[in-house]
PDB file of N, CA, C, O and CB in Angstrom:
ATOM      1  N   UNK A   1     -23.249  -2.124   3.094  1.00  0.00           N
ATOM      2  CA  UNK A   1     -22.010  -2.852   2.999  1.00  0.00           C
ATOM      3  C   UNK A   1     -20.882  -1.893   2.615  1.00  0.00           C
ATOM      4  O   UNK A   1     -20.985  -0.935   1.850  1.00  0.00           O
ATOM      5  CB  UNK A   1     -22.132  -4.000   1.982  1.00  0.00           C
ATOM      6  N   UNK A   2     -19.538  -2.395   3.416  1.00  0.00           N
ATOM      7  CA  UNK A   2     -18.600  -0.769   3.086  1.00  0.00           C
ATOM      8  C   UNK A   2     -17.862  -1.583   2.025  1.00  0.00           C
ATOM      9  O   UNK A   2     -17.637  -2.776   1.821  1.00  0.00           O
ATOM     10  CB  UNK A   2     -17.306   0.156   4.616  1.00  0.00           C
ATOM     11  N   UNK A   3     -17.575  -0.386   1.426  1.00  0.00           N
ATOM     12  CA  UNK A   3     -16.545  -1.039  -0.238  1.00  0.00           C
ATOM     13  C   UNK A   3     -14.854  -0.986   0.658  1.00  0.00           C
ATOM     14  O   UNK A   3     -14.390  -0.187   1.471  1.00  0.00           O
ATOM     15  CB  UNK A   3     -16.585   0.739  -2.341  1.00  0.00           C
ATOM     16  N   UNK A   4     -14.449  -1.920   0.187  1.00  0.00           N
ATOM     17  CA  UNK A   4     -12.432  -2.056   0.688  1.00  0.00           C
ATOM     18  C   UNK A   4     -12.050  -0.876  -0.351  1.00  0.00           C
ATOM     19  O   UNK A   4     -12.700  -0.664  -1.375  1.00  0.00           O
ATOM     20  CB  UNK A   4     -11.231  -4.103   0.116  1.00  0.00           C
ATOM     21  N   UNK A   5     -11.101  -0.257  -0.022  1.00  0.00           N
ATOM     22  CA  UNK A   5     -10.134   0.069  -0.469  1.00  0.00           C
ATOM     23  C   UNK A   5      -9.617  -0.566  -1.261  1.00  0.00           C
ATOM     24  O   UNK A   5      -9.317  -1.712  -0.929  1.00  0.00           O
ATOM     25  CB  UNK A   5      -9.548   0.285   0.161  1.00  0.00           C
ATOM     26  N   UNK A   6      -9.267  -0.072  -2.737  1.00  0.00           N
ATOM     27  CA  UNK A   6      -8.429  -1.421  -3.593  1.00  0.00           C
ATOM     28  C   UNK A   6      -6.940  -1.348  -3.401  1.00  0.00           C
ATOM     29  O   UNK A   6      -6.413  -1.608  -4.482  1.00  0.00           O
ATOM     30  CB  UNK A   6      -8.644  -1.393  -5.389  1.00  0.00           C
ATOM     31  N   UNK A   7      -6.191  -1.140  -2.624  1.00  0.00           N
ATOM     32  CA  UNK A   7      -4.677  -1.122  -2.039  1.00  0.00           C
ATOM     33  C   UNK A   7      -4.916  -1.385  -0.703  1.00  0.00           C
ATOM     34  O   UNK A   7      -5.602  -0.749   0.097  1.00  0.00           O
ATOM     35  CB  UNK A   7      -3.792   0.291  -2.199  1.00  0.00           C
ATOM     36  N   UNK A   8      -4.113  -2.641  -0.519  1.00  0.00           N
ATOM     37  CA  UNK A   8      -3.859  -2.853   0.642  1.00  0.00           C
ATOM     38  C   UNK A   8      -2.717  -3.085   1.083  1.00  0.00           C
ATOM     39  O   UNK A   8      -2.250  -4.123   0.615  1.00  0.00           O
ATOM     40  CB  UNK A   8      -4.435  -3.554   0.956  1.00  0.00           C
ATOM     41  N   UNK A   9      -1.668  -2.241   2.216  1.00  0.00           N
ATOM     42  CA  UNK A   9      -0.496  -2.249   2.725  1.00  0.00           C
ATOM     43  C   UNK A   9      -0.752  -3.220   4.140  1.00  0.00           C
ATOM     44  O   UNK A   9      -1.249  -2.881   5.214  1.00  0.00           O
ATOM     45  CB  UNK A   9       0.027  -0.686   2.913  1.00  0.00           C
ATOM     46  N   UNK A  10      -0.222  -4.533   3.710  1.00  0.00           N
ATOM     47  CA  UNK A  10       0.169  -5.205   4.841  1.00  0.00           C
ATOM     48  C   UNK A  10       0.911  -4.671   6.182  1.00  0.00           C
ATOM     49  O   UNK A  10       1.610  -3.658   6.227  1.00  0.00           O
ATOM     50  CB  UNK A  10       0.867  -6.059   4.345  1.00  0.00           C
ATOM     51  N   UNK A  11       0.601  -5.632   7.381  1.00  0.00           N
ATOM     52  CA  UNK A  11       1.500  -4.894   8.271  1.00  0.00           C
ATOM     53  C   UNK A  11       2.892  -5.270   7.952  1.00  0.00           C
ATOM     54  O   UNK A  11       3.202  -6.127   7.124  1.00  0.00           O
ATOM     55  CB  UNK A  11       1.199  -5.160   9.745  1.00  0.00           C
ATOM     56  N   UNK A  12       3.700  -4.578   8.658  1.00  0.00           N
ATOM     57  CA  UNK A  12       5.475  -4.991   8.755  1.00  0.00           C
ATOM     58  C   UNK A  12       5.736  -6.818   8.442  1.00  0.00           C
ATOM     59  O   UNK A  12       5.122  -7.647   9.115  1.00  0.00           O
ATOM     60  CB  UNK A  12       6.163  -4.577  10.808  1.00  0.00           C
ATOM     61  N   UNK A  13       6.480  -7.128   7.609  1.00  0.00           N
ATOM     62  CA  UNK A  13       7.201  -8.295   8.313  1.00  0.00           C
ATOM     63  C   UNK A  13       7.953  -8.535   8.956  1.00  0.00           C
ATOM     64  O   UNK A  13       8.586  -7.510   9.208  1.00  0.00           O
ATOM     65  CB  UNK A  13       7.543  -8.867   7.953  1.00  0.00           C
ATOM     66  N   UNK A  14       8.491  -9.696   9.650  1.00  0.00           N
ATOM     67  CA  UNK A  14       9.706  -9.886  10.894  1.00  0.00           C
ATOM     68  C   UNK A  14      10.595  -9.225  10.135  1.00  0.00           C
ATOM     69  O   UNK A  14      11.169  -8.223  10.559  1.00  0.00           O
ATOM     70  CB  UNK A  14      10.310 -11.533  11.445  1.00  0.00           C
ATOM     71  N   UNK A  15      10.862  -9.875   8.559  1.00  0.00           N
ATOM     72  CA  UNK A  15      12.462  -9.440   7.878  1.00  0.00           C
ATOM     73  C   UNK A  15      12.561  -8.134   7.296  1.00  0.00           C
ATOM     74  O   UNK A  15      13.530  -7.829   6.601  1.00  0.00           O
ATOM     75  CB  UNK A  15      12.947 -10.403   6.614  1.00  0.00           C
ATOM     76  N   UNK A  16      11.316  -7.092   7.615  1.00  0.00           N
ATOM     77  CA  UNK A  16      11.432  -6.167   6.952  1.00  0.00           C
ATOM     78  C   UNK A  16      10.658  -5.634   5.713  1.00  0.00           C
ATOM     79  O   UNK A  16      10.733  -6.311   4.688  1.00  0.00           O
ATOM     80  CB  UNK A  16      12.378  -6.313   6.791  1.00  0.00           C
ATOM     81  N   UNK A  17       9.957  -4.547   5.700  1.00  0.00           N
ATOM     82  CA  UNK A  17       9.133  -4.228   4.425  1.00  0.00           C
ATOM     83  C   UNK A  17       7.861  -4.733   4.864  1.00  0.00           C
ATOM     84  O   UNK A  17       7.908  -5.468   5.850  1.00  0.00           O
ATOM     85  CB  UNK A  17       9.647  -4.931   2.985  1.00  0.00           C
ATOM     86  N   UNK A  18       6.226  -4.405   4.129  1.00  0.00           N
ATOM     87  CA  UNK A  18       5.082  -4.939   4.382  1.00  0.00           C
ATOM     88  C   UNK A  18       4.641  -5.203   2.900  1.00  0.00           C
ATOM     89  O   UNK A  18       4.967  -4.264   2.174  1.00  0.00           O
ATOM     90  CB  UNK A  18       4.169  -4.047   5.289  1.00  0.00           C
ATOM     91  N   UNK A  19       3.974  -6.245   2.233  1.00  0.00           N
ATOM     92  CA  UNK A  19       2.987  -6.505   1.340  1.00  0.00           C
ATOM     93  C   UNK A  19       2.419  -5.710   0.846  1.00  0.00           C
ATOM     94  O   UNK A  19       1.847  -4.891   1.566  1.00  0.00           O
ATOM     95  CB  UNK A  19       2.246  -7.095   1.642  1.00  0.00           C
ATOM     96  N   UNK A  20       2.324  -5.601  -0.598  1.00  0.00           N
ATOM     97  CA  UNK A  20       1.171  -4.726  -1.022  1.00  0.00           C
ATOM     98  C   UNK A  20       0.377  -5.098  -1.804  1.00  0.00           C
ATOM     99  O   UNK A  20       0.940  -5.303  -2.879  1.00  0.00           O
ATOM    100  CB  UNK A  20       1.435  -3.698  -1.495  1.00  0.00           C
ATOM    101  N   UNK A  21      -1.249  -5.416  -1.859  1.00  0.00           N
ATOM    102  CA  UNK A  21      -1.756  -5.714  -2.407  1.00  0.00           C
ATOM    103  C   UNK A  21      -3.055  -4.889  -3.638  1.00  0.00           C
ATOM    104  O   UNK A  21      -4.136  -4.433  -3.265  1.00  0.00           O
ATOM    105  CB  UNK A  21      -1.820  -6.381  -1.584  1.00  0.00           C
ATOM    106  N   UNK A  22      -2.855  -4.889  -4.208  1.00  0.00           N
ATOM    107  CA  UNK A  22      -4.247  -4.180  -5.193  1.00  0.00           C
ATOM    108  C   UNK A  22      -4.917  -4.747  -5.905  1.00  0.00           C
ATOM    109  O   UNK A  22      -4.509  -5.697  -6.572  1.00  0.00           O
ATOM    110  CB  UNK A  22      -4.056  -3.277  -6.105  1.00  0.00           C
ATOM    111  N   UNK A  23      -6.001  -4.346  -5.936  1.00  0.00           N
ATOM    112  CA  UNK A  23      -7.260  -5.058  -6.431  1.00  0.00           C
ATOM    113  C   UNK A  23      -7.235  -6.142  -6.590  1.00  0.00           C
ATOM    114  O   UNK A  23      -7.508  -6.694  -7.656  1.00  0.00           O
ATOM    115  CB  UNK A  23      -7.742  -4.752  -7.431  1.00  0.00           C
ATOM    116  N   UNK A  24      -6.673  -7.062  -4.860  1.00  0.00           N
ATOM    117  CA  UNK A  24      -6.465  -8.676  -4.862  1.00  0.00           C
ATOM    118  C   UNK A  24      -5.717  -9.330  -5.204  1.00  0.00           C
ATOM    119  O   UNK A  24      -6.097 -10.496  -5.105  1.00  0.00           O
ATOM    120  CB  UNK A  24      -7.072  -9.281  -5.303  1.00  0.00           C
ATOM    121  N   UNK A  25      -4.084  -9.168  -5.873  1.00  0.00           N
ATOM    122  CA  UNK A  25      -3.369  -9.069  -6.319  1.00  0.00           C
ATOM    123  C   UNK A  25      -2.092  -8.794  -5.507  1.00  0.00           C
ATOM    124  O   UNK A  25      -1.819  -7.658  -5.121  1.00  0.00           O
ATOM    125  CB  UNK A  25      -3.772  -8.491  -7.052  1.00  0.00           C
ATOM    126  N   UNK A  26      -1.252  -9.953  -5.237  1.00  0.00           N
ATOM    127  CA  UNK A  26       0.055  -9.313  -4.528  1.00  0.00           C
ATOM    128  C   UNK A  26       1.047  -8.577  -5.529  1.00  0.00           C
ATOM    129  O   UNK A  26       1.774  -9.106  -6.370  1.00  0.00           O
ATOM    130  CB  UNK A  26       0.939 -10.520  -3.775  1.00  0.00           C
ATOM    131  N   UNK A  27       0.879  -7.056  -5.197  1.00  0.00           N
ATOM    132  CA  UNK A  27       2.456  -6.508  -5.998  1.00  0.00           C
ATOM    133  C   UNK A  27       3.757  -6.553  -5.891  1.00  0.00           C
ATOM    134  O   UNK A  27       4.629  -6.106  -6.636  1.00  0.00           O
ATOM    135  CB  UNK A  27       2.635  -5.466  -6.055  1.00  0.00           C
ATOM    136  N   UNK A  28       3.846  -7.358  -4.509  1.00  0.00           N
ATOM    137  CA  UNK A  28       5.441  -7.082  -4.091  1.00  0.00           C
ATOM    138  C   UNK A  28       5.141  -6.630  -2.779  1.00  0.00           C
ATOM    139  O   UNK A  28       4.030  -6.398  -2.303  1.00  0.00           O
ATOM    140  CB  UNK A  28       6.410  -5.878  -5.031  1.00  0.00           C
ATOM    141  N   UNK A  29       6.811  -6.482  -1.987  1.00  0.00           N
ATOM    142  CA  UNK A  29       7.238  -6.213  -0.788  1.00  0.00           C
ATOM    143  C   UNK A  29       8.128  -4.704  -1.196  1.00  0.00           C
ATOM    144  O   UNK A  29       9.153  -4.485  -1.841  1.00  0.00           O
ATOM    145  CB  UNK A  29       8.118  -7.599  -0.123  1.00  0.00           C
ATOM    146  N   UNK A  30       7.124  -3.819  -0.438  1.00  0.00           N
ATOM    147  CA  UNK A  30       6.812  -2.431  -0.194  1.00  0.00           C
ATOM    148  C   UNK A  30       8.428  -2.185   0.890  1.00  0.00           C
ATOM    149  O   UNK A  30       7.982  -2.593   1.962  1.00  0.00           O
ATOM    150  CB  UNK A  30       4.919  -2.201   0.710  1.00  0.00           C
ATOM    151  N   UNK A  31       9.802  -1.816   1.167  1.00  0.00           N
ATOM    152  CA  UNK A  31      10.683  -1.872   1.903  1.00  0.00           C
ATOM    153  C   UNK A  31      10.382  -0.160   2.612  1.00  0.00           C
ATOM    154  O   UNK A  31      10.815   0.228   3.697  1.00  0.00           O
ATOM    155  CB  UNK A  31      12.103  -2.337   1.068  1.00  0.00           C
ATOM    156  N   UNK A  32       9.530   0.649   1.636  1.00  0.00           N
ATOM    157  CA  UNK A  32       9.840   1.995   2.168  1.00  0.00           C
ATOM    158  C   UNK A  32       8.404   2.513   1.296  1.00  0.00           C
ATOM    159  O   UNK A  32       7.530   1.788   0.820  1.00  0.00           O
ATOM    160  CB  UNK A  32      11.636   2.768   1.721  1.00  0.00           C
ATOM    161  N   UNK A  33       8.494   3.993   1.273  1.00  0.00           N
ATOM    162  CA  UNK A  33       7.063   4.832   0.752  1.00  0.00           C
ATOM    163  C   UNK A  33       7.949   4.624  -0.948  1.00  0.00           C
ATOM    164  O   UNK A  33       7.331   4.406  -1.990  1.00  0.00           O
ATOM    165  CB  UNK A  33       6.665   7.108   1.635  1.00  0.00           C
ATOM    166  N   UNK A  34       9.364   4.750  -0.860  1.00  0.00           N
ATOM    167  CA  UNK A  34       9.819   5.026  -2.524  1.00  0.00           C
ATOM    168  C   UNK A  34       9.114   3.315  -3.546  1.00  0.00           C
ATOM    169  O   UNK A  34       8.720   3.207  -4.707  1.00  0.00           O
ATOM    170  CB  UNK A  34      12.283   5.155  -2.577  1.00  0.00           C
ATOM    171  N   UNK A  35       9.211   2.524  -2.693  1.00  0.00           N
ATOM    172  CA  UNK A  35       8.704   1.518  -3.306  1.00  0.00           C
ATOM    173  C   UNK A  35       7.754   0.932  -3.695  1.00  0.00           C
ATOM    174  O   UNK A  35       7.605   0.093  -4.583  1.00  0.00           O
ATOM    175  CB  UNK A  35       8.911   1.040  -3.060  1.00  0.00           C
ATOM    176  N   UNK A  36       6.641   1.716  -2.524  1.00  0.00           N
ATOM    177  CA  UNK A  36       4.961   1.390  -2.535  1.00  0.00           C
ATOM    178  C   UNK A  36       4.739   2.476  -3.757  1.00  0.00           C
ATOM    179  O   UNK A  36       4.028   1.981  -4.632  1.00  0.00           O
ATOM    180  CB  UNK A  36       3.889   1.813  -0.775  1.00  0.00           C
ATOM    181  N   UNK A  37       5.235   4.078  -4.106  1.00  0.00           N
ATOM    182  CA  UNK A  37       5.078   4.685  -5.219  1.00  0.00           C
ATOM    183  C   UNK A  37       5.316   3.886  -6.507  1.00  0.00           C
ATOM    184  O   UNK A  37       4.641   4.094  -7.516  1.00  0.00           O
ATOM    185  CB  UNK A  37       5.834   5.734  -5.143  1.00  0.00           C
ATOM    186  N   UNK A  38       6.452   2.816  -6.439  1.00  0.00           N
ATOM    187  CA  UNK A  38       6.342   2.446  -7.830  1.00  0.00           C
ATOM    188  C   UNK A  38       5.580   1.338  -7.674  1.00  0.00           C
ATOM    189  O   UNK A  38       5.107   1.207  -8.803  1.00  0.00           O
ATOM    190  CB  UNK A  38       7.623   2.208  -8.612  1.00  0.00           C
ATOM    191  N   UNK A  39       5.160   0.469  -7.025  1.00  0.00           N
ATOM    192  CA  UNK A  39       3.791  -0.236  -7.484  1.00  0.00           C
ATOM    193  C   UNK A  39       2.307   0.513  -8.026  1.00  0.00           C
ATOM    194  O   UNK A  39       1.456   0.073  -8.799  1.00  0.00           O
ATOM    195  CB  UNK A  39       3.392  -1.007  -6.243  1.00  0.00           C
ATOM    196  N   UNK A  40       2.378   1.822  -7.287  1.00  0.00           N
ATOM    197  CA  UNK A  40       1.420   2.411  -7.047  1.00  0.00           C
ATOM    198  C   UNK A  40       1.383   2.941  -8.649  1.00  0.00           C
ATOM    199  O   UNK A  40       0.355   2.851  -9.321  1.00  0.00           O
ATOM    200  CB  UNK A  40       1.518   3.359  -5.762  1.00  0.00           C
ATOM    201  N   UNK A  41       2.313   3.357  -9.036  1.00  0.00           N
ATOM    202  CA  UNK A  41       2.980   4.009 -10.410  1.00  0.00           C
ATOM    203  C   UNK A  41       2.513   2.985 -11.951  1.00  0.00           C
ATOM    204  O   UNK A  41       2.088   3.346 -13.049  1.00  0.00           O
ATOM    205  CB  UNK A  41       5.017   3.961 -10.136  1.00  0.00           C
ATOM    206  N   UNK A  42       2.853   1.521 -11.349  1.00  0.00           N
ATOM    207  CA  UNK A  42       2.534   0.676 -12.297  1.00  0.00           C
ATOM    208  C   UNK A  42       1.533   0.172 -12.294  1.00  0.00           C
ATOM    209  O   UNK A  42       1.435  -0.799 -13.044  1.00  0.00           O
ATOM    210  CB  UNK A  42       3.172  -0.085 -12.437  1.00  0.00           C
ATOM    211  N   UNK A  43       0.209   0.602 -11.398  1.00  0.00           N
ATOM    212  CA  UNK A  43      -0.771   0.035 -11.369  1.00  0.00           C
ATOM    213  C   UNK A  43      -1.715   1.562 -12.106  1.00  0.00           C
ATOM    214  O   UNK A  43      -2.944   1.511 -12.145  1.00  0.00           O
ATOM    215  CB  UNK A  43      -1.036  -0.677  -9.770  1.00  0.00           C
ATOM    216  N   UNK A  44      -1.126   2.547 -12.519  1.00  0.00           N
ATOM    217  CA  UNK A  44      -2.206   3.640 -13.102  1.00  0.00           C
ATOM    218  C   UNK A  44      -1.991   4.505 -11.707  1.00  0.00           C
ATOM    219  O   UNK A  44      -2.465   5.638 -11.793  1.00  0.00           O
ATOM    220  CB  UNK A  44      -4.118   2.988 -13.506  1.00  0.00           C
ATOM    221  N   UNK A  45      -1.526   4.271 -10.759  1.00  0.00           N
ATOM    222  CA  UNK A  45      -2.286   5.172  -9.851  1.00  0.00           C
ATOM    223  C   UNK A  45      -1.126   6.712 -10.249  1.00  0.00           C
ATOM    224  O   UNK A  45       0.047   6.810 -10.611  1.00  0.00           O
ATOM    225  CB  UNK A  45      -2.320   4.412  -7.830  1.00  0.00           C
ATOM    226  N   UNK A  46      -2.254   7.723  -9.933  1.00  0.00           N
ATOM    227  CA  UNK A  46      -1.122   9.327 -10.008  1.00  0.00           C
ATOM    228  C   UNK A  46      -0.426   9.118  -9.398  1.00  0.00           C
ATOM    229  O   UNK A  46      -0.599   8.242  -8.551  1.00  0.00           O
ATOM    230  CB  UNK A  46      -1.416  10.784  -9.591  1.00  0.00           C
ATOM    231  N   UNK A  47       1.136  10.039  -9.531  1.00  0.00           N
ATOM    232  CA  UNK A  47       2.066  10.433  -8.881  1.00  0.00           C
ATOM    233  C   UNK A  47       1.695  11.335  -7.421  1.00  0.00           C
ATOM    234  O   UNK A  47       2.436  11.291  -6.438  1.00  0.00           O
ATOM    235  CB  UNK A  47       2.799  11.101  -9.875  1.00  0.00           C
ATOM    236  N   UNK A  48       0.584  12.045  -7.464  1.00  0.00           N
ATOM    237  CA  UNK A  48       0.640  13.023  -6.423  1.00  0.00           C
ATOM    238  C   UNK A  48      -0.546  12.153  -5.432  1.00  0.00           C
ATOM    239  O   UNK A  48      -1.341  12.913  -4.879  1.00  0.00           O
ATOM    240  CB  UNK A  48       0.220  14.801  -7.016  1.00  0.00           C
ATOM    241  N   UNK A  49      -0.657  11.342  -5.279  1.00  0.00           N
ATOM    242  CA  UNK A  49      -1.777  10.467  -4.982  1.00  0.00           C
ATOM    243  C   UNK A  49      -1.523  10.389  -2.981  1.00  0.00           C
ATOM    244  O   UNK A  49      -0.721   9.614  -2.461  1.00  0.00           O
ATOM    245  CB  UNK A  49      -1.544   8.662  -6.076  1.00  0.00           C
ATOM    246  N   UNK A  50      -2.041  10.962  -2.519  1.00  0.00           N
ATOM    247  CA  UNK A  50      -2.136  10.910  -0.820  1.00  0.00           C
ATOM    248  C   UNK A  50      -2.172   9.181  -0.624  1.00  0.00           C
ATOM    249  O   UNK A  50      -2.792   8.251  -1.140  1.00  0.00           O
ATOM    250  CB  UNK A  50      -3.876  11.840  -0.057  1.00  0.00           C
ATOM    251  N   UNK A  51      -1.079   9.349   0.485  1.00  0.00           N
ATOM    252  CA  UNK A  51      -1.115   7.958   1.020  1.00  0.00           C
ATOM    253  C   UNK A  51      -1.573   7.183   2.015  1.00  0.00           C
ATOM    254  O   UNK A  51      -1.386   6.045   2.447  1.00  0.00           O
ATOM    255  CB  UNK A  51      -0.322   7.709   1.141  1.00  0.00           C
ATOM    256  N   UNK A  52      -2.453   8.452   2.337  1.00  0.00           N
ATOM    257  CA  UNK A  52      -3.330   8.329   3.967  1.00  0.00           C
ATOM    258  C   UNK A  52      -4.628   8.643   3.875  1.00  0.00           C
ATOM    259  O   UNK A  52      -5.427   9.004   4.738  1.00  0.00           O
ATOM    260  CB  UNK A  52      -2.834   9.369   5.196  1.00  0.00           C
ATOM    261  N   UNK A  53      -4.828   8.329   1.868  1.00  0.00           N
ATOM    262  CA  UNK A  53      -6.169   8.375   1.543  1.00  0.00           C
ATOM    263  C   UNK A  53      -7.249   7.439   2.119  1.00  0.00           C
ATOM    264  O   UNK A  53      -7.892   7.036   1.149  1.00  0.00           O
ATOM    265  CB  UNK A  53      -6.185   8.254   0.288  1.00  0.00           C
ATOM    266  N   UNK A  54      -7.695   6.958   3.148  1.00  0.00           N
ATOM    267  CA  UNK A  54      -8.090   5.811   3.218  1.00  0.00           C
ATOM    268  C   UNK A  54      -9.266   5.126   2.202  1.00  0.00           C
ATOM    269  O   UNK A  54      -9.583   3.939   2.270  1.00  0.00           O
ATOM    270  CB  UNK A  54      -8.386   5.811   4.434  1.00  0.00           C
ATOM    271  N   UNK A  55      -9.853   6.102   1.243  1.00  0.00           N
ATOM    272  CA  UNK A  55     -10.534   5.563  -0.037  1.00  0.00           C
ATOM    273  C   UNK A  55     -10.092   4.572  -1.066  1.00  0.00           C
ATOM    274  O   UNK A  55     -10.598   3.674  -1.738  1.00  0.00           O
ATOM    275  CB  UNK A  55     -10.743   6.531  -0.741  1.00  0.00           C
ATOM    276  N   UNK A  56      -8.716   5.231  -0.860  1.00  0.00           N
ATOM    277  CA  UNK A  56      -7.721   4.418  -1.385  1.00  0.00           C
ATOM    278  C   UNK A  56      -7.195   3.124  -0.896  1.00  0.00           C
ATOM    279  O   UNK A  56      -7.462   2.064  -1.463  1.00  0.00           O
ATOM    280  CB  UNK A  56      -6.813   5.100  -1.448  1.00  0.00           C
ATOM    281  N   UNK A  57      -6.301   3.225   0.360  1.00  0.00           N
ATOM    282  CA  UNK A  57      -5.726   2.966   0.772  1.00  0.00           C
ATOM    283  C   UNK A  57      -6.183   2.268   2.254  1.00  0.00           C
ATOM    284  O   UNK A  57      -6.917   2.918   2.998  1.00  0.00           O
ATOM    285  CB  UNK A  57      -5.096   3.802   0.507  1.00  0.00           C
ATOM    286  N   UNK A  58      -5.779   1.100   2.594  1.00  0.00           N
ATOM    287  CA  UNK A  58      -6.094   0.449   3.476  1.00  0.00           C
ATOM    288  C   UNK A  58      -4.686   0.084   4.369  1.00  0.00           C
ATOM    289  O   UNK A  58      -4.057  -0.887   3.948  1.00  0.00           O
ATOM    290  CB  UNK A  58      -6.882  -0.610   2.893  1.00  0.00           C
ATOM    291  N   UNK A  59      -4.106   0.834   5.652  1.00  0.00           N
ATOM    292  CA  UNK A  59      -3.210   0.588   6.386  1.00  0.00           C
ATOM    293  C   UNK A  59      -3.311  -0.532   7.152  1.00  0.00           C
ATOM    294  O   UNK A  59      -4.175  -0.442   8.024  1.00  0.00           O
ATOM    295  CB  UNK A  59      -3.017   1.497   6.987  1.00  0.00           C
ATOM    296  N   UNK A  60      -2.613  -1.724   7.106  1.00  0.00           N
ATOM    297  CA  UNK A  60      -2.653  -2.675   8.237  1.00  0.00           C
ATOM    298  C   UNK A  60      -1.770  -2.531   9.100  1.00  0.00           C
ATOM    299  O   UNK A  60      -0.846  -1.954   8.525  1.00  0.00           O
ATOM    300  CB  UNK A  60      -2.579  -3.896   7.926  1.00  0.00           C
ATOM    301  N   UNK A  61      -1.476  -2.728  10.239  1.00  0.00           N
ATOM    302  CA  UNK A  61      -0.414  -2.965  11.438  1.00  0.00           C
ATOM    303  C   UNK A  61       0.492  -1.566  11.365  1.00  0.00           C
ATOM    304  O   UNK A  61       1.683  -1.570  11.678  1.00  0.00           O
ATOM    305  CB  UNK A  61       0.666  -4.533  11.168  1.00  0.00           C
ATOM    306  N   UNK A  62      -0.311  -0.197  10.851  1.00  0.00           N
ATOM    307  CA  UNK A  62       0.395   0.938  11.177  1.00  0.00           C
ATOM    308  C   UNK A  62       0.315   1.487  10.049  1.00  0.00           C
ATOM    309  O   UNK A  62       0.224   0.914   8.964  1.00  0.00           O
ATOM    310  CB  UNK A  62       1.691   0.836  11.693  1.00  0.00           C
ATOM    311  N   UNK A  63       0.364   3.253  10.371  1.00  0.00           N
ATOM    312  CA  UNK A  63       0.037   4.196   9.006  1.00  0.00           C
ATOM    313  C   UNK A  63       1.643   4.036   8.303  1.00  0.00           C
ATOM    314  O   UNK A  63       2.676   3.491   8.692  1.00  0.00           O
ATOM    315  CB  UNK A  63      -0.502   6.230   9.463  1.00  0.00           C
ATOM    316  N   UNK A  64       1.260   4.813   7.063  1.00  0.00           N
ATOM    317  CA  UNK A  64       2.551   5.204   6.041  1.00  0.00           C
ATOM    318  C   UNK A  64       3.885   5.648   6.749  1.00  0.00           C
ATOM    319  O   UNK A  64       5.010   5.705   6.252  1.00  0.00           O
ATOM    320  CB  UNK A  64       2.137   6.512   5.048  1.00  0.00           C
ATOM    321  N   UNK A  65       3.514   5.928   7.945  1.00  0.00           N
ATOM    322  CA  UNK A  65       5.141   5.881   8.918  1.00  0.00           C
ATOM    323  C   UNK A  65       5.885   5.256   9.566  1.00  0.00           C
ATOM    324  O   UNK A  65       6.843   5.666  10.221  1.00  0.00           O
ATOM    325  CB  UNK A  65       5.327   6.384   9.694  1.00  0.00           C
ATOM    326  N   UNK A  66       5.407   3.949   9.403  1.00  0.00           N
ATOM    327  CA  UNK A  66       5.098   2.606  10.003  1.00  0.00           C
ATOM    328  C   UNK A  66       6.467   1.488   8.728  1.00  0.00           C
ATOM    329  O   UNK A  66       5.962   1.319   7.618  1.00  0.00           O
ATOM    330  CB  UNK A  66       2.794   2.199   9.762  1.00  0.00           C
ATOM    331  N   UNK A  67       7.066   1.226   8.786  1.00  0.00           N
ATOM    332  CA  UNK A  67       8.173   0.284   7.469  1.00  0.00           C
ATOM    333  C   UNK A  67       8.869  -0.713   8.693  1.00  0.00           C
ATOM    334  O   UNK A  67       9.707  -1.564   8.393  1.00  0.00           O
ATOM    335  CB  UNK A  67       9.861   1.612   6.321  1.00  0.00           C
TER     336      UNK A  67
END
C-alpha cells in the first residue's frame, strides 16, 4: 500500500490560486509558491524544503509552475 504525501496542492481554481491541504486539513488558498511557503512555514515544514519533493508533496492538476 503506497503512503500519500502529507501536502496536498490542489489543482488551479476557475478564480485563481489552488488549495492546500496537509495532513487532511485545508490550509488555505495557495495564490503563488510565496504563499504555499507560508503554510508550509506554519505547519513545521523547513524553509529550504524542495517543492517537487513528491515524498512530500502531492501535485494535482500541474507541478509548482502551474498557479
Amino acid at each position: 500500500m503506497a503512503v500519500r504525501p502529507p501536502i496536498i496542492v490542489h489543482p488551479p481554481s476557475l478564480s485563481g490560486g489552488r488549495r492546500v491541504t496537509i495532513r487532511g486539513e485545508i490550509v488555505g488558498l495557495a495564490r503563488d509558491e510565496r504563499d504555499l511557503r507560508e503554510f508550509l512555514r506554519r505547519a513545521g515544514v523547513p524553509d529550504d524544503v524542495r517543492l517537487d519533493d513528491p515524498e512530500l508533496i502531492e501535485w494535482r492538476g500541474g507541478g509548482p509552475e502551474v498557479w
